[in-house]
C-alpha positions in Angstrom: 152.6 70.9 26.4 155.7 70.7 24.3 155.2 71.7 21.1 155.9 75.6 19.7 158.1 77.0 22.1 161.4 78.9 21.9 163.4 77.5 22.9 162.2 73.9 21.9 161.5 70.7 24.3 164.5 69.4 25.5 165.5 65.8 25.7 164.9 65.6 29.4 161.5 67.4 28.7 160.4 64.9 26.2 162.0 62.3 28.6 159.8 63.5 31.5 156.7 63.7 29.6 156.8 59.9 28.7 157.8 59.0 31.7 154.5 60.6 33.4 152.6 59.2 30.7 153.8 55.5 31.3 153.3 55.9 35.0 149.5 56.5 34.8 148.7 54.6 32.1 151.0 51.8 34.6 149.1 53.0 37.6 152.9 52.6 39.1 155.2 55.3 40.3 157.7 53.1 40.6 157.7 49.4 38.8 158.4 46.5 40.9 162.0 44.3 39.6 159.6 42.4 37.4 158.3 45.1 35.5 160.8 47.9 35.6 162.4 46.6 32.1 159.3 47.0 30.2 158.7 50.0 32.0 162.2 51.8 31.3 161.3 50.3 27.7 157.8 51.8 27.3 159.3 55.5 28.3 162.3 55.3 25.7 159.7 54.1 23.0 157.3 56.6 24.0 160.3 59.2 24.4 161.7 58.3 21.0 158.1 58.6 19.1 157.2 61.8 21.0 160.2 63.7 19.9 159.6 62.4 16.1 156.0 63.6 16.5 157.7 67.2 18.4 159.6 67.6 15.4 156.9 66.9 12.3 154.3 69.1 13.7 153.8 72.4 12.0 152.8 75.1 14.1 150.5 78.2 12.9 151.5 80.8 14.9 154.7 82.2 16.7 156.2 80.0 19.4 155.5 80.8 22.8 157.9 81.5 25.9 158.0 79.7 28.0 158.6 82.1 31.1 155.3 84.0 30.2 153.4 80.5 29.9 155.2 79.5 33.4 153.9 82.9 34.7 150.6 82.1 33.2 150.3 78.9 34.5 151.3 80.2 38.3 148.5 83.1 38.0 145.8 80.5 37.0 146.9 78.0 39.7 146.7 80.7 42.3 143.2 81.9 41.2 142.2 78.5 41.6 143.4 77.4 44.6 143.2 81.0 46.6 141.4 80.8 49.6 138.6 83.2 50.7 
């Protein structure tokens, strides 16, 4: 998630995020030669529209930070995958 924190999604964040999109909606990790320019130019797009969409949303409450969510995030992970 990206949107309402403090301080707000960087460039490589947004950057990032498409690029994980575009890899499993590609099913590829890595394009082959043929495919890596529509690749690279699915992520800009995707980039570019994401961080128009980042910065028209209105958020309803305060924005979050994003060490506590990390911190969150770490405690739910290692409730899930604890072992008995």
């Amino acid at each position: 998630m990206l949107h309402n924190f403090e301080p707000a999604a960087t460039g490589d964040e947004v950057h990032a995020a498409a690029l994980q999109y575009v890899r499993k909606v590609s099913g590829a990790t890595k394009p082959s030669k043929a495919n890596q320019e529509a690749f690279d130019r699915a992520v800009h797009e995707i980039a570019h529209i994401t961080q128009h969409l980042l910065d028209d949303l209105v958020a309803f409450g305060p924005p979050k930070d994003r060490e506590v969510e990390a911190a969150k995030a770490k405690e739910r992970s290692a409730k899930r995958f604890a072992t008995a």
